[in-house]
C-alpha positions as CSV (number, residue, x, y, z in Angstrom):
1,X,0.0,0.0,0.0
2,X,1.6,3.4,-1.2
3,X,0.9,6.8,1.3
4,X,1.3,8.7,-1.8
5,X,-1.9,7.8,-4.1
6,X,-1.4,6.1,-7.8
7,X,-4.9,7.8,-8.9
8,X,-4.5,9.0,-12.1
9,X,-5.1,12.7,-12.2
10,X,-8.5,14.3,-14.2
11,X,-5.6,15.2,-17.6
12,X,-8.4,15.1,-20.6
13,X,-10.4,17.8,-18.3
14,X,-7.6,19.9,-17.9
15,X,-7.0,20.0,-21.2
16,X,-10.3,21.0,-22.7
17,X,-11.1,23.8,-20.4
18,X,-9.6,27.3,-19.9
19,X,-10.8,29.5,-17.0
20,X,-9.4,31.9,-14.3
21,X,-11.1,31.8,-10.5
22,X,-9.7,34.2,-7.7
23,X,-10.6,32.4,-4.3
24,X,-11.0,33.8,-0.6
25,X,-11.8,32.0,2.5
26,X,-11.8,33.8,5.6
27,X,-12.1,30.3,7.5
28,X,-10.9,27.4,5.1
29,X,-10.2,23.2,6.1
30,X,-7.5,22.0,4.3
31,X,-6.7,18.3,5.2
32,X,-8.2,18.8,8.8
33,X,-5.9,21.9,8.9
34,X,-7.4,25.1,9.8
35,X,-6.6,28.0,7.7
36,X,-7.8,31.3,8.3
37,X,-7.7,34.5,5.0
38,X,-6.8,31.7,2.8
39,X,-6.7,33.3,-1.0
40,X,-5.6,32.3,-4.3
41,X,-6.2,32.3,-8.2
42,X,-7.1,28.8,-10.3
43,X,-6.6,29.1,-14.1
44,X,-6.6,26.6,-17.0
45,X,-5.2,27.3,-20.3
46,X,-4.6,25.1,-23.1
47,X,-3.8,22.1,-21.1
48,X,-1.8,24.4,-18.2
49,X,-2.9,24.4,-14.5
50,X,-1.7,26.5,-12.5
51,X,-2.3,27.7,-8.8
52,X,-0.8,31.5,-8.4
53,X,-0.5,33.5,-5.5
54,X,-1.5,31.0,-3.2
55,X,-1.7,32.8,0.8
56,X,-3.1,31.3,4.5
57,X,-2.4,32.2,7.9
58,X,-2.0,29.3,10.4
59,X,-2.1,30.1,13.7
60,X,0.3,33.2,14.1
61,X,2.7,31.6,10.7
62,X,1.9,32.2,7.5
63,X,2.0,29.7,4.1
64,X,2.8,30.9,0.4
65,X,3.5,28.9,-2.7
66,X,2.7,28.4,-6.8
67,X,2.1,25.3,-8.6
68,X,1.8,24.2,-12.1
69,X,0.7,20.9,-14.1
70,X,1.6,21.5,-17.7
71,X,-1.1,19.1,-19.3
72,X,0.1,19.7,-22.7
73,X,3.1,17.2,-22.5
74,X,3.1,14.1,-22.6
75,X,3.9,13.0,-19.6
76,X,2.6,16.1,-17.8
77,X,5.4,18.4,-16.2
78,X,4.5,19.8,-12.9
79,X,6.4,22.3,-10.6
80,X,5.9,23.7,-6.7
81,X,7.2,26.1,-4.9
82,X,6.3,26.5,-1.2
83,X,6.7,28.4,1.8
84,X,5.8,28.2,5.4
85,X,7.1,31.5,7.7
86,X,6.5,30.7,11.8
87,X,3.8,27.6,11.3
88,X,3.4,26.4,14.8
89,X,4.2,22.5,14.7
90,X,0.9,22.0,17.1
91,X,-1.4,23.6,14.4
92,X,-0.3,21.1,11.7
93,X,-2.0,18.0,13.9
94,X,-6.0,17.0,12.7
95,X,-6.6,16.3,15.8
96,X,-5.9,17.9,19.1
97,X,-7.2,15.1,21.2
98,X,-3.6,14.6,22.4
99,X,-0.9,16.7,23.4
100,X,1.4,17.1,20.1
101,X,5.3,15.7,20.3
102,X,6.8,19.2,18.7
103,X,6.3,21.9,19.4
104,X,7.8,25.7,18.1
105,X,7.5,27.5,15.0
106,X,8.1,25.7,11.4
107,X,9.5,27.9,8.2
108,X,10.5,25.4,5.3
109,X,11.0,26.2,2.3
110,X,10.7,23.8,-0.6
111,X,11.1,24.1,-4.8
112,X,10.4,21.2,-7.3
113,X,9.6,19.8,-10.2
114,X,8.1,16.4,-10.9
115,X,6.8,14.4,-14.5
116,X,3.9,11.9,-14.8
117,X,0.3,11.5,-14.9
118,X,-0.4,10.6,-11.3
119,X,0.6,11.9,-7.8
120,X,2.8,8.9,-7.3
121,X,4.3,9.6,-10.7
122,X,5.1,12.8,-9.9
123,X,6.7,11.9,-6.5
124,X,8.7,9.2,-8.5
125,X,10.3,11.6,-10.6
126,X,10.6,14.5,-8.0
127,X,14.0,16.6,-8.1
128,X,14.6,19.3,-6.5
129,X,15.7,20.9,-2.5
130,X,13.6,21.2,0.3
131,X,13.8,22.4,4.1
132,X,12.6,23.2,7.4
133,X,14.2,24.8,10.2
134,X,12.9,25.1,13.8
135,X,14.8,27.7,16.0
136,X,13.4,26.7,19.2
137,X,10.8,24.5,20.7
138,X,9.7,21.5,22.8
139,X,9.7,17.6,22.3
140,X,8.1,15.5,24.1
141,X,8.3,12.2,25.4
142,X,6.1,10.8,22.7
143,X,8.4,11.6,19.6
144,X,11.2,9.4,21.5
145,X,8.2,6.3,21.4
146,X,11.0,4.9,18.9
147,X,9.9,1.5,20.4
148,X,12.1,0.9,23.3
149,X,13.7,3.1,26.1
150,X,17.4,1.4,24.3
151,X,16.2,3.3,21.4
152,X,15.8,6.6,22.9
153,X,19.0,6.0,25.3
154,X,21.4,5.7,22.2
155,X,20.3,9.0,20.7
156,X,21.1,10.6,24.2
157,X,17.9,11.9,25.2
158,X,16.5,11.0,28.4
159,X,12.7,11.2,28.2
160,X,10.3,9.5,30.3
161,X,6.2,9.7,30.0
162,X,5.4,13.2,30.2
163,X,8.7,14.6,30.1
164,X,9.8,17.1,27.6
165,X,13.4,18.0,26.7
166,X,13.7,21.6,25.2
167,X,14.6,21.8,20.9
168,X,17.8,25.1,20.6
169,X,17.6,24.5,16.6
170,X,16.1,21.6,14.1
171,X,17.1,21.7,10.7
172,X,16.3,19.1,8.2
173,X,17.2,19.3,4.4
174,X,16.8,17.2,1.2
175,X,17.5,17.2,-2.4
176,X,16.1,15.3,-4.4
177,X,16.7,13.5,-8.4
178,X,14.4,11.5,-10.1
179,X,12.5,10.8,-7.4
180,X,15.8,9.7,-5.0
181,X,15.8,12.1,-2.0
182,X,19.0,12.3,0.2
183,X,19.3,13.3,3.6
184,X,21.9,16.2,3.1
185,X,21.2,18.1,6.7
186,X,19.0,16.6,9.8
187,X,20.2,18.3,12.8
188,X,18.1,18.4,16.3
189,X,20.1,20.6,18.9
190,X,18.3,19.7,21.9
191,X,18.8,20.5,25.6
192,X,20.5,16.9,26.6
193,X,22.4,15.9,22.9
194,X,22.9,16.6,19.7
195,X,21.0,14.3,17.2
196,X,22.6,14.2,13.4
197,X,21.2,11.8,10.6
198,X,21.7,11.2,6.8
199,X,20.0,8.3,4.5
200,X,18.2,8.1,1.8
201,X,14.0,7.8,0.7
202,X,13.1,6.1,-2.7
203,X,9.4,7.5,-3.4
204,X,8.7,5.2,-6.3
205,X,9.0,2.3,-4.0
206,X,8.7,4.8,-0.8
207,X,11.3,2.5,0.8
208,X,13.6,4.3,4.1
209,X,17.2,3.7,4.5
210,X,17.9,6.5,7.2
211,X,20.6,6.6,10.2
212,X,20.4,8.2,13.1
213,X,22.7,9.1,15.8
214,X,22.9,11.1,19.2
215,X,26.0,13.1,20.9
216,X,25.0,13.6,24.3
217,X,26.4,16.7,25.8
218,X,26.9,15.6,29.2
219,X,29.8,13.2,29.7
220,X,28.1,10.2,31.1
221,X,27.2,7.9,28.0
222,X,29.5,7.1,24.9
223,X,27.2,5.9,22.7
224,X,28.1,3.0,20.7
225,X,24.7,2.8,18.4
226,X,23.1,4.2,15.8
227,X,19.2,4.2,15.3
228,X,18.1,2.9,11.8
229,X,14.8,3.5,9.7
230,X,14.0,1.1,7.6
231,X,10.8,0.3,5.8
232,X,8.4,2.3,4.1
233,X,6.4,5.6,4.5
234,X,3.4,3.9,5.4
235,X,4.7,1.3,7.6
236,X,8.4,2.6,9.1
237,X,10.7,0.1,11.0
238,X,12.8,1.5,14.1
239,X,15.3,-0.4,15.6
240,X,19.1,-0.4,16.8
241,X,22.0,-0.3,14.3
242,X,24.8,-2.2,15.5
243,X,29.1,-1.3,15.1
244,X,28.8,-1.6,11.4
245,X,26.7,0.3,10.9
246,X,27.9,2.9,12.9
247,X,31.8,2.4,11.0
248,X,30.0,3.1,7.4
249,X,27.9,6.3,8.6
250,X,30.6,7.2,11.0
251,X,32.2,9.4,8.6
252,X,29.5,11.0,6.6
253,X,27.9,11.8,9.8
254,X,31.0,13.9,11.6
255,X,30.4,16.7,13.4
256,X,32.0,19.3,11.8
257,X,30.8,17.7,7.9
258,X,27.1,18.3,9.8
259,X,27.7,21.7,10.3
260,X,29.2,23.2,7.7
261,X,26.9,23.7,5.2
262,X,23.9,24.7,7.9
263,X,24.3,28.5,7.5
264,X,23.5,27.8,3.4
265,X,20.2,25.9,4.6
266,X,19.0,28.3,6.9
267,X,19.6,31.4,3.9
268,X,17.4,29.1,1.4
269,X,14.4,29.0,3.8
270,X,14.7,32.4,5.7
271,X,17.6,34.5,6.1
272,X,17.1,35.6,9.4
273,X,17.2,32.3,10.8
274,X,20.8,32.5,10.6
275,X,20.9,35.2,13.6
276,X,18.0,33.7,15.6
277,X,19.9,33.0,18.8
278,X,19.9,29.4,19.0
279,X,20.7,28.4,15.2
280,X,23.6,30.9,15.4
281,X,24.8,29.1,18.4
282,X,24.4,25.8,16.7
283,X,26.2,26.9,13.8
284,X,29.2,28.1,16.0
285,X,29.5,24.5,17.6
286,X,33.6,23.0,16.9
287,X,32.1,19.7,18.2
288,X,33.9,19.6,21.3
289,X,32.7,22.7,23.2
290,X,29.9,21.8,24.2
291,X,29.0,18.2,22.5
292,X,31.1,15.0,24.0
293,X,33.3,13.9,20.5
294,X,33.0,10.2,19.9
295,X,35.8,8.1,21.9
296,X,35.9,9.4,25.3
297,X,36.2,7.2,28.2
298,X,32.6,6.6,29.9
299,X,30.1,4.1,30.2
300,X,28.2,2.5,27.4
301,X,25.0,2.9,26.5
302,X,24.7,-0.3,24.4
């Protein structure tokens, strides 16, 4: 079963009509998201959709973007760009039964173009760079429900039901090719370690093959684990990576490789994030200020 739907999309009625709609919503429900002064224009023209000038509020954030399905071609060429400026992570959630795992403010920033004739087409031929940055924020216990407390203990952060550890920076970044999205950036600066990951998604098969691994900042764990995700969007597998695979991502997955390119990510979505106080701290981390380097005499967490 795919999360990303193989329905073909309506082509032949895109490329019969031609007309131009300007919407406003003052209140609109988007995927059991809220979105308040929602506007945008719809037009069709020999065989080209296109969404333009496409504006919502959420909460105090705000969302932008264009799209595009050129019709005409066979197959059909699409292209997205998208915005989000202060999104609060809780507002994303259709449901607010629960307390949400993340919380803080969400800009991202994403551009890409895609070929085919339905949305799992398009996903399978995606290239292109997006990313989302959180300055600041909370997680809670729940977002470290990896499976087991092992799990959460090799990443360095020490959660336990109800507890929340506090988020300095989050920054996550991918570029994809023909539908192949790497990992470049994941970064989550929190109060009790340093998280870094890499990996890669396949959308055409929507199969995982990410790494995750955790820099405490207290010297009391070495940690001698990685986490993997494996599986597929719809049905992700958690579990403990042993030494190897810790000696293959070991490299790609230093410190200082982490860092550097950071201050580019946080320019593409919003310049100013680059001087929020927390990101700029992150960015001015060596890797042994303030985060315990790999090696260093301790106990082991696994």
């Amino acid at each position: 079963q795919l999360r990303v739907p193989d329905k073909p999309l309506p082509l032949a009625g895109i490329r019969r009509a031609n007309a131009r709609v300007s919407f406003h919503a003052r209140e609109l429900r988007a995927a059991g998201i809220a979105l308040s002064d929602a506007s945008a224009v719809f037009a069709i023209e020999h065989g080209l959709l296109s969404i333009e000038e496409v504006h919502a509020h959420l909460g105090h954030g705000s969302i932008s973007g264009a799209a595009a399905l050129d019709a005409s071609r066979a197959p059909p060429n699409g292209h997205l760009e998208l915005r989000l400026a202060d999104v609060p992570l809780e507002r994303l959630r259709k449901s607010s039964a629960t307390a949400p795992p993340l919380e803080g403010a969400l800009s991202a920033r994403a551009e890409v173009n895609a070929r085919g004739s339905s949305p799992h087409e398009l996903a399978a031929t995606l290239t292109g760079t997006a990313s989302a940055v959180v300055p600041h924020g909370q997680m809670r216990a729940g977002i470290a429900d990896l499976a087991s407390l092992d799990l959460t203990r090799s990443l360095g952060l020490k959660l336990h039901p109800g507890a929340e550890t506090g988020i300095r920076c989050a920054v996550a970044s991918i570029a994809a090719r023909d539908g192949v999205a790497d990992l470049k950036n994941l970064v989550l600066d929190t109060d009790s370690a340093l998280i870094t990951g890499s990996g890669t998604i396949h959308l055409d098969s929507e199969q995982l093959d990410l790494t995750l691994r955790g820099r405490p900042k207290k010297p009391a764990l070495v940690l001698r684990s990685a986490v993997a995700v494996r599986g597929t969007l719809m049905h992700p597998q958690v579990k403990l990576a042993g030494h190897g695979a810790l000696a293959q991502t070991g490299a790609a997955l230093a410190l200082g490789a982490v860092l550097t390119p950071l201050a580019a990510v946080l320019a593409f979505v919003s310049p100013g994030l680059a001087h929020d106080a927390d990101c700029a701290a992150l960015l001015s981390e060596t890797g042994t200020a303030s985060v315990m380097p790999a090696g260093t005499p301790a106990a082991e967490a696994r």
